[in-house]
C-alpha positions in Angstrom: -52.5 -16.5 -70.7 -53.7 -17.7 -74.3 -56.4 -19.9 -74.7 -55.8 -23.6 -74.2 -56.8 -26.3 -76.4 -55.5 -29.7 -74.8 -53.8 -30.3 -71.4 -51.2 -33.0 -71.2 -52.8 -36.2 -69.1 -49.7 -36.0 -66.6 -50.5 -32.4 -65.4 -53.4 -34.6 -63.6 -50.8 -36.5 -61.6 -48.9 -32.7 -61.2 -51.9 -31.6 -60.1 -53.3 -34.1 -57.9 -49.8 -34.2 -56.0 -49.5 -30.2 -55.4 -51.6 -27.9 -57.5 -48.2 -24.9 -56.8 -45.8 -27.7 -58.1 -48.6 -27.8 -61.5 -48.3 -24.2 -61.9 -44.6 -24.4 -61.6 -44.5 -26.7 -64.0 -47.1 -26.0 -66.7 -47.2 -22.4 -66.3 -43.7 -21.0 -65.5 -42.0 -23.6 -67.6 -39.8 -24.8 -64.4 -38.3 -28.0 -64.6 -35.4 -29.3 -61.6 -34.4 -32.9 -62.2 -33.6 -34.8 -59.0 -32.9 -38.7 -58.3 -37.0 -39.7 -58.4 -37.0 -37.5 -61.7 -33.9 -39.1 -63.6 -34.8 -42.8 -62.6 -38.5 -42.3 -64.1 -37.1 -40.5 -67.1 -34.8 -43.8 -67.7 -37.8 -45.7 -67.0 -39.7 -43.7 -69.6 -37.0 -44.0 -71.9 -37.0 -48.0 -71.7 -40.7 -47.9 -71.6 -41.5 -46.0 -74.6 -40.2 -47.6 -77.4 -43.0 -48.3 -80.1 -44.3 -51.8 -80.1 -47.2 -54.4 -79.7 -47.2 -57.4 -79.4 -49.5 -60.5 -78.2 -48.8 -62.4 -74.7 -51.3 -65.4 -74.4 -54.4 -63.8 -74.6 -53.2 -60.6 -74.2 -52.8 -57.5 -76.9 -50.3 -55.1 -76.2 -48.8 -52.2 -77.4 -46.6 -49.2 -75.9 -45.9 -45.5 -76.9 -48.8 -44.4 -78.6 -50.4 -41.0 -78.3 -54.2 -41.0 -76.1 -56.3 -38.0 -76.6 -59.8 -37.3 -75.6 -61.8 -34.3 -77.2 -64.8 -34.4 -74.4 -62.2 -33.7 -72.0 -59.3 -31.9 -73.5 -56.6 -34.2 -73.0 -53.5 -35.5 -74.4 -50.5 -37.1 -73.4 -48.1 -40.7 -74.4 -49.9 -44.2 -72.6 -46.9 -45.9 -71.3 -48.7 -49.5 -72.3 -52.4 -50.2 -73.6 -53.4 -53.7 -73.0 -56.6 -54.8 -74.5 -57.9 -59.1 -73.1 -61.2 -60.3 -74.0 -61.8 -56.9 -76.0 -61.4 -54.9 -73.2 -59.1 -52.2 -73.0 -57.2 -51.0 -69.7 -54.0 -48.5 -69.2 -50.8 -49.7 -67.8 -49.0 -46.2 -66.5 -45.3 -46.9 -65.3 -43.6 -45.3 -62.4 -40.3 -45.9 -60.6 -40.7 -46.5 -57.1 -43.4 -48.5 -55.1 -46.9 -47.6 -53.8 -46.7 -44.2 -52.3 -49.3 -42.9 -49.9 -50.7 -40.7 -52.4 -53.6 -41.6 -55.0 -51.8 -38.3 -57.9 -50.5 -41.5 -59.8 -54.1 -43.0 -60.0 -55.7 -39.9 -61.4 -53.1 -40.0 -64.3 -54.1 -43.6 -65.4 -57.9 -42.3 -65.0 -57.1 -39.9 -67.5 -56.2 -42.3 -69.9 -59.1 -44.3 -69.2 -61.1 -41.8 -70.3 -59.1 -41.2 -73.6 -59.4 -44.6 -74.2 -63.1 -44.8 -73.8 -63.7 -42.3 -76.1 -60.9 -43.4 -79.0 -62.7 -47.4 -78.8 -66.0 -46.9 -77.7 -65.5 -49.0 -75.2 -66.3 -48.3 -71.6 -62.7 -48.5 -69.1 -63.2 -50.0 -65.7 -59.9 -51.1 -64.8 -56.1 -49.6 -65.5 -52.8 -50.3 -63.3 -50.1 -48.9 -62.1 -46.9 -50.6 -62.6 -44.0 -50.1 -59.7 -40.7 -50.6 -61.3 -39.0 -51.1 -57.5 -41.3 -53.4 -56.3 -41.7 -54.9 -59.6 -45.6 -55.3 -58.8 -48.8 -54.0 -60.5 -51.0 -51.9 -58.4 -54.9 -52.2 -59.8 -57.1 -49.1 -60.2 -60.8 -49.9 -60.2 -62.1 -47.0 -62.7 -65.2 -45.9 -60.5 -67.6 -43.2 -60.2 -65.7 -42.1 -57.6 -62.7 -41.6 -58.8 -63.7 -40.6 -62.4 -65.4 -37.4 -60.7 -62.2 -36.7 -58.9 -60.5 -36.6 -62.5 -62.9 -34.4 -63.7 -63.0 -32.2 -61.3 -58.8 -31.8 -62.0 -59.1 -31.6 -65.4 -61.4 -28.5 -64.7 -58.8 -26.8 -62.4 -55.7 -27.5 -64.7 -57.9 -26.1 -67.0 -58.6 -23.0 -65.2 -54.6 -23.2 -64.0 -53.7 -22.7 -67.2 -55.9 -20.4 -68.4 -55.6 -18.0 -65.7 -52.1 -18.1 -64.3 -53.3 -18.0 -61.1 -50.2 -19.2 -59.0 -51.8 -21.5 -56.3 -50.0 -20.7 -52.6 -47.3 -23.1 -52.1 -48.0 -24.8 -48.7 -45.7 -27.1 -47.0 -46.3 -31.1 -46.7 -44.5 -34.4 -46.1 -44.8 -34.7 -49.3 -42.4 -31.8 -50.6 -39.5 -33.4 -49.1 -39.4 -35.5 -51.9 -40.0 -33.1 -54.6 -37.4 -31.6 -57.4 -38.7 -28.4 -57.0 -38.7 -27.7 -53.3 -35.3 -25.3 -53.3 -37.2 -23.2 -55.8 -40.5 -23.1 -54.4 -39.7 -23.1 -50.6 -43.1 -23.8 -49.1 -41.6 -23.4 -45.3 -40.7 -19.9 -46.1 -44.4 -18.8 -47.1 -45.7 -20.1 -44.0 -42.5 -18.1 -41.9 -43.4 -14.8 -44.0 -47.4 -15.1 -43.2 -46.3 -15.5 -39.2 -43.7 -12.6 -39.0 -45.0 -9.4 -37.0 -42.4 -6.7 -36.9 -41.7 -5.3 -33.2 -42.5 -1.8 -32.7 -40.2 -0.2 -30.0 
């Protein structure tokens, strides 16, 4: 693999979802688009249209580029809101709160771009749910900076490598738009077959 200068924020979310579906993605160039995948594209789409503009007391803008050179990361924020001089990320998704915390890694990400393009330390971001129409808060803590980190060092190493990480199967494959290529079921079958010697 050649060497890599920036990874893109939302292999963070890939990442923190199913590191096999990452390497599918940012490594073999695979792509599938299913229903989840179109709506959020046509949420995207809607969503990043260049703009600002003030609400009350609050700054906005949408569709500009974040990037963080302590990190290695790049990628389009969704919406930046600043109140009170404060800055916090707003990253959009299509459904409603899921029970996994990959979507709260990607806004982590751009909290840390933002920190270092303004200065300015980050301690909140949201997620927005398009289907519930609700923002979901993300308190930017130790905790879960750490976790970030720690992703960005194995995208990093991901894509560096090319080391394919073993596709295992979970509840949450069912909904993804690459399960008919990756078939995790089948890796599981393969490691428990014994062939009968008569």
């Amino acid at each position: 693999m050649e060497n890599i200068d920036y990874i893109p924020i939302s292999s963070l979310n890939q990442y923190a979802y199913c590191p096999h579906r990452c390497w599918r993605m940012f490594c073999a160039g695979e792509f599938v688009d299913n229903q989840y995948t179109i709506e959020g594209t046509s949420l995207h789409d809607r969503v990043h249209s260049f703009g600002e503009q003030n609400r009350e007391e609050i700054w906005q803008v949408r569709a500009i580029w974040l990037k963080s050179e302590r990190y290695k990361l790049i990628g389009k924020s969704d919406l930046i809101e600043s109140e009170s001089g404060e800055f916090y990320p707003v990253e959009y998704k299509r459904g409603r709160k899921g029970e996994w915390d990959n979507d709260e890694m990607q806004v982590v990400a751009q909290a840390l771009c933002l920190e270092e393009m303004t200065g300015k330390i980050v301690t909140k971001g949201y997620i927005y749910y398009a289907q519930s129409h609700q923002r979901q808060p993300v308190e930017i803590s130790p905790i879960l900076r750490q976790q970030a980190i720690n992703i960005i060092d194995r995208v990093f190493d991901l894509l560096q490598t090319g080391n394919q990480p073993l596709a295992t199967y979970q509840k949450r494959c069912l909904g993804c738009s690459l399960y008919e290529s990756c078939l995790p079921k089948i890796a599981e079958k393969v490691s428990r077959y014994q062939e009968v010697i008569v």
